[in-house]
C-alpha positions as CSV (number, residue, x, y, z in Angstrom):
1,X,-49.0,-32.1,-110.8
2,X,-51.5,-29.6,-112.0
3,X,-54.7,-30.1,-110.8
4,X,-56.3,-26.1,-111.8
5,X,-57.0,-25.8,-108.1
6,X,-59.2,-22.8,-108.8
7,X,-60.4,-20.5,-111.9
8,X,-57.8,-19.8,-113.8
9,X,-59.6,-16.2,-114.8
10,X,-59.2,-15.2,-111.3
11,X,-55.7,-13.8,-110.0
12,X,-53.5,-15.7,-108.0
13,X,-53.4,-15.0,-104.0
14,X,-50.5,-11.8,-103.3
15,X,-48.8,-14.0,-100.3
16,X,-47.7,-11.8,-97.8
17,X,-44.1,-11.0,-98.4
18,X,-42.8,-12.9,-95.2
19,X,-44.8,-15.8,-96.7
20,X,-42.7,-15.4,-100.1
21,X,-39.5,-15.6,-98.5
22,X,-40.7,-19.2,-96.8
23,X,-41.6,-20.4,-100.3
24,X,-38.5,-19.1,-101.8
25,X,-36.4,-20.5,-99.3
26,X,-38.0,-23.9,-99.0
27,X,-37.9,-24.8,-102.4
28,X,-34.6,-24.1,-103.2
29,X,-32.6,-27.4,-104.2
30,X,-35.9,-29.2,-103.6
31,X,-35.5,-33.0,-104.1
32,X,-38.1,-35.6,-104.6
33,X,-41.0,-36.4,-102.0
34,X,-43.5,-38.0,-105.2
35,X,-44.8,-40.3,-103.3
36,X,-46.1,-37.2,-101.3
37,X,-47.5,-35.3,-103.9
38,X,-49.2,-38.2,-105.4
39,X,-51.1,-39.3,-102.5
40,X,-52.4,-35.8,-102.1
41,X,-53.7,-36.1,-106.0
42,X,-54.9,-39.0,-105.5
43,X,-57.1,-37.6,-102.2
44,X,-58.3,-34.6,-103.7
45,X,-59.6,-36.5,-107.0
46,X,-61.3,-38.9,-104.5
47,X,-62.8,-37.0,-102.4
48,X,-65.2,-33.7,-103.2
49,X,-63.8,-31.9,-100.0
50,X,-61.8,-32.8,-97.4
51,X,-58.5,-32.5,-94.6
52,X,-55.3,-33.8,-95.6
53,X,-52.7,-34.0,-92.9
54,X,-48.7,-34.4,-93.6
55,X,-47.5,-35.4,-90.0
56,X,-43.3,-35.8,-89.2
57,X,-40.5,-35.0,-86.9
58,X,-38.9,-32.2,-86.7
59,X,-37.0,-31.1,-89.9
60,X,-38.8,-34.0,-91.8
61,X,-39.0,-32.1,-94.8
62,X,-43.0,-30.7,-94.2
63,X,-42.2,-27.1,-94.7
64,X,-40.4,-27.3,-98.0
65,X,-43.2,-29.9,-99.1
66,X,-46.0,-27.4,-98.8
67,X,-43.8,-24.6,-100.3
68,X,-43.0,-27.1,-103.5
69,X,-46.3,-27.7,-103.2
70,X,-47.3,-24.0,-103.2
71,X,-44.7,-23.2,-106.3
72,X,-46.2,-25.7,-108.4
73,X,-49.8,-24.7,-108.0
74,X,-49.6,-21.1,-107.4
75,X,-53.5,-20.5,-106.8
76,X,-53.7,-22.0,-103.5
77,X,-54.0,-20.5,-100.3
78,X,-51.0,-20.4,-98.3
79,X,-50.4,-19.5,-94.2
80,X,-47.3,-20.1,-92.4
81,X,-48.4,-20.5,-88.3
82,X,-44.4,-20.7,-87.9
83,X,-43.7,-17.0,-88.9
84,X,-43.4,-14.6,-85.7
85,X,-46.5,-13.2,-84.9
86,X,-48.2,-15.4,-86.9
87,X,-49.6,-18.3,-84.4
88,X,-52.7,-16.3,-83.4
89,X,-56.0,-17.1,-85.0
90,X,-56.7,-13.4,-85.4
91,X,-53.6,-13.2,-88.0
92,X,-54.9,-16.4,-89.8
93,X,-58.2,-15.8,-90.0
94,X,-57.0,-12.0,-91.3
95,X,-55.1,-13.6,-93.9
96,X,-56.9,-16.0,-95.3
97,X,-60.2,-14.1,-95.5
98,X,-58.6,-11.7,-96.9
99,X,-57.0,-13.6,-99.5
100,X,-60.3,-15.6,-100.1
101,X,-62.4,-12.2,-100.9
102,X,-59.4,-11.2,-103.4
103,X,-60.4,-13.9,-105.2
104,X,-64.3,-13.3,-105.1
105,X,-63.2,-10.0,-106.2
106,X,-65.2,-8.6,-103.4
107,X,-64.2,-6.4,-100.3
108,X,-63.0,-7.6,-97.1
109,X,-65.9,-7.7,-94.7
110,X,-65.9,-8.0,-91.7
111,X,-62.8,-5.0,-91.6
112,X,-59.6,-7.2,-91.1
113,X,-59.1,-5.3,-87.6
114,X,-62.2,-6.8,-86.0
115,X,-61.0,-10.1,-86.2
116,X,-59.0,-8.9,-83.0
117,X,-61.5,-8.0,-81.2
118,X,-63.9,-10.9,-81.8
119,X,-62.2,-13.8,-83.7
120,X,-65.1,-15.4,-83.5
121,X,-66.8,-13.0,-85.6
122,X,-63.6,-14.0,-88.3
123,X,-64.5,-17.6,-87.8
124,X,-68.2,-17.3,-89.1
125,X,-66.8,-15.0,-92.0
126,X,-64.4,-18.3,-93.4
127,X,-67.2,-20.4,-93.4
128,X,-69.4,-17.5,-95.2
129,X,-66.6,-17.0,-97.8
130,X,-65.9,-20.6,-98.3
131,X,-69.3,-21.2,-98.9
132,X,-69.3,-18.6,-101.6
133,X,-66.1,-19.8,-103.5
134,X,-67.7,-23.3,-103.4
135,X,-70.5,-22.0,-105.0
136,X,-68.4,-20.2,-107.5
137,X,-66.4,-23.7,-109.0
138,X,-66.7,-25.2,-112.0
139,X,-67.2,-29.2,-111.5
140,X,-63.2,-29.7,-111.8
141,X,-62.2,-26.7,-109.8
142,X,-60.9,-27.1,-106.5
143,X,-60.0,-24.3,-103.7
144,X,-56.9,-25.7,-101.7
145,X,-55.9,-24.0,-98.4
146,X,-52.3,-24.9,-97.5
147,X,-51.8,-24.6,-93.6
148,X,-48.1,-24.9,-92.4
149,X,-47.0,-26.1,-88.9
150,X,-50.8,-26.4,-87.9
151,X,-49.7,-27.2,-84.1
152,X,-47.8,-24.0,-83.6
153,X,-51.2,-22.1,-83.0
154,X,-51.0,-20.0,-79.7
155,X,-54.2,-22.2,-77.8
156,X,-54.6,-19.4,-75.8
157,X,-56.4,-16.9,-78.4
158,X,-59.3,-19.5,-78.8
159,X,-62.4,-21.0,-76.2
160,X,-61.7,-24.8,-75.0
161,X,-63.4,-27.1,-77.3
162,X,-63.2,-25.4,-81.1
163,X,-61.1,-26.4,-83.7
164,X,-57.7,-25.1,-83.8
165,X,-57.5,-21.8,-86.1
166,X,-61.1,-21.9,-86.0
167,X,-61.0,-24.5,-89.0
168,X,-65.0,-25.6,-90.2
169,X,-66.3,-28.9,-88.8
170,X,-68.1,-29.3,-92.3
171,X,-66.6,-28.6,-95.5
172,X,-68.4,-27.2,-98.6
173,X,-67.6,-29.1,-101.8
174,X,-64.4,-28.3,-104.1
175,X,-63.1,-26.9,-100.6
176,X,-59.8,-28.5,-99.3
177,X,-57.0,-28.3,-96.6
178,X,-53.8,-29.4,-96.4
179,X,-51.7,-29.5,-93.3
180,X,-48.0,-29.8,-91.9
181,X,-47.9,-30.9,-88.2
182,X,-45.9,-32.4,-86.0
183,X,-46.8,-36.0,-84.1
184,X,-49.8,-35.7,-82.2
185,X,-52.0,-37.9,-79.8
186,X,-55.6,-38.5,-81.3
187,X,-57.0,-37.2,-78.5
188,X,-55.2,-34.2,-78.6
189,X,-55.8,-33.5,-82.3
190,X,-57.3,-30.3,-81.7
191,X,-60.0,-30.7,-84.3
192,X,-63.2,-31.9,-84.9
193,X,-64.2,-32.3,-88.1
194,X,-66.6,-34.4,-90.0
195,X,-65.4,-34.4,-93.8
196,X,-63.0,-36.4,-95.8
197,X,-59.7,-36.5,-93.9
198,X,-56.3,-38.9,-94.6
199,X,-53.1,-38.7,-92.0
200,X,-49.9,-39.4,-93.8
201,X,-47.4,-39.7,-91.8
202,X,-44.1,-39.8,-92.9
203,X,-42.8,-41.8,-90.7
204,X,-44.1,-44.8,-92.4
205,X,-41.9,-44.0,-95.4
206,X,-38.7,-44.9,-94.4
207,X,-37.2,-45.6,-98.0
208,X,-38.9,-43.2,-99.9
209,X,-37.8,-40.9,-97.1
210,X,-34.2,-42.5,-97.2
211,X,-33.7,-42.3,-100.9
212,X,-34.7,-38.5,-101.4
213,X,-32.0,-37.8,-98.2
214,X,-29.6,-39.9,-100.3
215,X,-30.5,-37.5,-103.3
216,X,-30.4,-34.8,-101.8
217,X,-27.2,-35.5,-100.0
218,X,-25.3,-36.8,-103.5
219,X,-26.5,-33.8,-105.2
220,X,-24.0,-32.0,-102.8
221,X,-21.6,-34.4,-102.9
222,X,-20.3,-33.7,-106.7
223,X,-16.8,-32.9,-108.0
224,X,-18.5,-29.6,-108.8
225,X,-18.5,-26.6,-105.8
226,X,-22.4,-25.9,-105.2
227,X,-22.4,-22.4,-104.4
228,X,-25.1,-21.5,-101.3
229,X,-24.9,-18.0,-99.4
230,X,-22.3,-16.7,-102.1
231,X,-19.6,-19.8,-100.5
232,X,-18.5,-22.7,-101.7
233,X,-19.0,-26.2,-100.7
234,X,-15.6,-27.5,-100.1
235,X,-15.4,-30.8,-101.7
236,X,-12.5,-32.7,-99.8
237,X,-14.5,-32.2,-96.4
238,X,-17.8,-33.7,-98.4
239,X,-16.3,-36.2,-99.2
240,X,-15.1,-37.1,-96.0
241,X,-18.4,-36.5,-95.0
242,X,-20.0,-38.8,-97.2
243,X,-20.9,-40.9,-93.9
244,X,-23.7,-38.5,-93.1
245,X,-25.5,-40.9,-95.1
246,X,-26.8,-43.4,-92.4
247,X,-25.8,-40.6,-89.6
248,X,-28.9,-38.4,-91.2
249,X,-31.9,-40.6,-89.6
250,X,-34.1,-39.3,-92.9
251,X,-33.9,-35.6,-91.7
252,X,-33.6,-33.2,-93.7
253,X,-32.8,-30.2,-91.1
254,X,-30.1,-32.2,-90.3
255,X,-28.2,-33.1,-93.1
256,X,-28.9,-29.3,-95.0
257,X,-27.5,-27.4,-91.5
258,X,-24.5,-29.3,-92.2
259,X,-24.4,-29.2,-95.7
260,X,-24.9,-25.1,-94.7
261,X,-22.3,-25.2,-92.3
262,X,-19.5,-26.4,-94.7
263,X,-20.4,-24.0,-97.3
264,X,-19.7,-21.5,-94.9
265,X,-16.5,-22.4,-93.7
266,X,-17.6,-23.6,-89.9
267,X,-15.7,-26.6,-90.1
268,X,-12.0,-26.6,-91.3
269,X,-11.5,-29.8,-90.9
270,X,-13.1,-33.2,-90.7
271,X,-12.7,-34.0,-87.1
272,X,-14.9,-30.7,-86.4
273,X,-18.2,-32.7,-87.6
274,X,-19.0,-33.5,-83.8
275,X,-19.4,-29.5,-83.1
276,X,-23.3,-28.3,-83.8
277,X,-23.3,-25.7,-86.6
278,X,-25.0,-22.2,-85.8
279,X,-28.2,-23.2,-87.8
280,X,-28.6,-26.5,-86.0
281,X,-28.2,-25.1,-82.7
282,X,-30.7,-22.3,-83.2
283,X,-33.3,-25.2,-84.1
284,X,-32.1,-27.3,-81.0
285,X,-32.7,-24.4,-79.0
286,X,-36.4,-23.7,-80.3
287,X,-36.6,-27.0,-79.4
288,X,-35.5,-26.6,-75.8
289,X,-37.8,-23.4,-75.3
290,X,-40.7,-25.2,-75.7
291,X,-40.0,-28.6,-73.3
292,X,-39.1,-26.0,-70.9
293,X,-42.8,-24.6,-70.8
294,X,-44.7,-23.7,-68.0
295,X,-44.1,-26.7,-65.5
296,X,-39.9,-27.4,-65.6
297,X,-39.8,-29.3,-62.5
298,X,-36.8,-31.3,-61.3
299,X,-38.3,-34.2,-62.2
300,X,-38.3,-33.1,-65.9
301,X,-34.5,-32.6,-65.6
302,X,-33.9,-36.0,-64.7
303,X,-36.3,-37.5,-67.0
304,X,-34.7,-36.1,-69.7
305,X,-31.3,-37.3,-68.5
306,X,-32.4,-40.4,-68.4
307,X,-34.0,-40.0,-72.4
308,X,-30.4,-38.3,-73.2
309,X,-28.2,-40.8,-72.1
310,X,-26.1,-42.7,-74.3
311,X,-26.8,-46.0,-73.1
312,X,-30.5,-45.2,-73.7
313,X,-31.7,-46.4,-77.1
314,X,-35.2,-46.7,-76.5
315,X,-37.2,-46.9,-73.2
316,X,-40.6,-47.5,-71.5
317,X,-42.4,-44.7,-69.4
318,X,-42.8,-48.1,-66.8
319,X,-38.9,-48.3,-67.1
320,X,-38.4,-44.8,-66.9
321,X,-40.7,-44.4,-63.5
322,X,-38.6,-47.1,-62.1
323,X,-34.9,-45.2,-62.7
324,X,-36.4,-42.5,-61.1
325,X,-38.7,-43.3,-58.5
326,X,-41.4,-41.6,-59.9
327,X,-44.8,-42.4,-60.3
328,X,-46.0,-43.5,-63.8
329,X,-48.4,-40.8,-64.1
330,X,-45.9,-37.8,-64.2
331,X,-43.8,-39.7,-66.2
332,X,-46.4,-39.9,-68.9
333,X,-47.9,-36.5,-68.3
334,X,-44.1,-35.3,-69.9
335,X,-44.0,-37.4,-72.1
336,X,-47.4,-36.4,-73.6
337,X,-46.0,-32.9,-73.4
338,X,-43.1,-34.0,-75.4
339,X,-44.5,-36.0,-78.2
340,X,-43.8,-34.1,-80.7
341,X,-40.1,-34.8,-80.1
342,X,-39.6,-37.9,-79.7
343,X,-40.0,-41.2,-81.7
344,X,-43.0,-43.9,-80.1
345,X,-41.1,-47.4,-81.0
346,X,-42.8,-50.8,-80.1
347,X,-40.4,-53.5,-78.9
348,X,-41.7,-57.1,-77.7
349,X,-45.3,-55.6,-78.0
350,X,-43.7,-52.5,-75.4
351,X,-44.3,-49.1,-76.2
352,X,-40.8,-47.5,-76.0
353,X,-40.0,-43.6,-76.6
354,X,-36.7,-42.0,-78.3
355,X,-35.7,-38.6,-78.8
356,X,-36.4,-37.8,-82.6
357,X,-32.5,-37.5,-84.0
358,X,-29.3,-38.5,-81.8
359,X,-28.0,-35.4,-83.0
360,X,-30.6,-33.4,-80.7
361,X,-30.0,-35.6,-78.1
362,X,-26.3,-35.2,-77.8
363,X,-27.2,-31.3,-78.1
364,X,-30.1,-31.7,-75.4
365,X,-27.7,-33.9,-73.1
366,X,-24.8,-31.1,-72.8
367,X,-28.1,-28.8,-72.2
368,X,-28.8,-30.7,-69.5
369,X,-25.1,-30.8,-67.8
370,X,-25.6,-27.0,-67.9
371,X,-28.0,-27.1,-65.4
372,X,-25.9,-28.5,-63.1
């Protein structure tokens, strides 16, 4: 995959150093995911500019797919919306412009501190400086902006109606963007854009998905200790744990938290596997902060009682008003709030919802018991 995504004569970007450690991180023991990368070729040599969306689950795999991404073509742009501090448009339009008049070899201007003041002020500047790099390409040179975790902008730094981060409605040529985001209703996109755009959504992968978990899981699973964190895999307790193929539900959070966990000694013995490891439950928790938000009524409790239960496989925001007496409306208002945790499954043309992983849902039921 080397598509000279901009002049080679020009420097490649200096990533913030919080940014580094993401890429570093991500990439390490990175398996598979072609049919990823070559959908995203085969969209920017298609297209002369354009959006290109990866959309998943939680712990789907989207951040170390934009890192690998990043370490194989080390002259894109790369931002991180995940990183503390780092979900205001002020910081990404800082960043990026920044990094975008490195290359142009010309000084920052507007100064980066305005952008506080008046982000909109930033916003006209990206456009300006994309403009200017587009102008700048050779016929087979492309500028590629990666954006990760595109939904965990603060909304609140930004006027109702404009794109999220600010992002240009029209594109100039050789001029590309590549997201990570978790599922989303159309109409709550947060972007309008008229260019070139393609959603893939990883979802509809399920064995190419399935086979680079299965990789990723036997590479771990060798006679050989793999060493992570200075510790030792234990072998005898992966190999009795060589049913968390089928228990991983294609994530990849999952199955590396536990891989993590008995490198590092937090289970002894087999019969521990039902107890969350520290990194799992420090993501479960994230998790739980946000479907707290603003409006945690008692009638978000109990609908997500009734979406933790372990007779509930799958179930209808119709069935769910029922159980609970509610009307429809709230039901799907929470729903909505929630979408990016759960799974939308149709069943005898019904739209039914799931929570993403039974593992969070076993974590999110004992949450709930705690309110009690």
């Amino acid at each position: 995959m080397n598509i000279q995504p901009f002049p080679t004569s020009r420097h490649s970007p200096s990533y913030p150093q919080e940014f580094q450690q993401v890429i570093l991180e991500k990439t390490q023991n990175f398996v598979g995911r072609d049919f990823i990368f070559t959908a995203i070729d085969d969209f920017l040599h298609h297209h002369q500019r354009g959006y290109f969306t990866i959309v998943g689950v939680p712990g789907s795999g989207k951040s170390a797919i934009l890192a690998q991404y990043v370490k194989q073509n080390p002259h894109t742009i790369y931002y991180n919306a995940q990183i503390a501090g780092k979900n205001r448009v002020e910081e990404f339009l800082k960043e990026v412009c920044t990094q975008l008049s490195e290359w142009l070899q010309t000084p920052p201007q507007p100064r980066r501190e305005s952008f506080t003041e008046n982000a909109a002020e930033g916003s006209w500047f990206l456009s300006l400086l994309l403009q200017q790099v587009s102008d700048k390409l050779q016929p087979e040179e492309k500028l590629i902006i990666i954006i990760d975790a595109l939904d965990a902008i603060n909304p609140n730094g930004q006027p109702l109606g404009t794109n999220l981060f600010y992002l240009p409605r029209y594109l100039p040529d050789g001029v590309y963007f590549i997201f990570s985001r978790r599922p989303y209703k159309k109409a709550n996109s947060g972007l309008l854009i008229e260019a070139p755009s393609q959603i893939l959504d990883l979802s509809d992968y399920a064995a190419e998905n399935s086979e680079d978990i299965k990789t990723y899981i036997q590479r771990n699973l060798t006679p050989n200790p793999a060493k992570e964190g200075g510790k030792n895999y234990s072998p005898p307790l992966l190999g009795e744990r060589s049913h968390l193929i089928g228990e991983d539900e294609n994530n990849f959070m999952y199955v590396h938290q536990i891989l993590k966990a008995i490198a590092e000694g937090f289970y002894s013995q087999a019969s521990e596997f039902d107890n969350i490891p520290p990194g799992l439950e420090a993501y479960y928790q994230q998790h739980w902060q946000k479907i707290q938000g603003e409006d945690f009524s008692d009638l978000a409790v109990e609908l997500l009682r009734v979406l933790t239960a372990a007779q509930t496989q799958a179930i209808s925001t119709v069935a769910i008003a029922k159980i609970l007496n509610a009307d429809i409306y709230d039901v799907t208002e929470f729903i909505d709030d929630w979408w990016e945790f759960l799974q939308e499954i149709s069943i005898n043309k019904e739209i039914s919802y799931k929570l993403y992983h039974s593992s969070f849902r076993f974590w999110l039921a004992r949450k709930i018991d705690s309110l009690l």
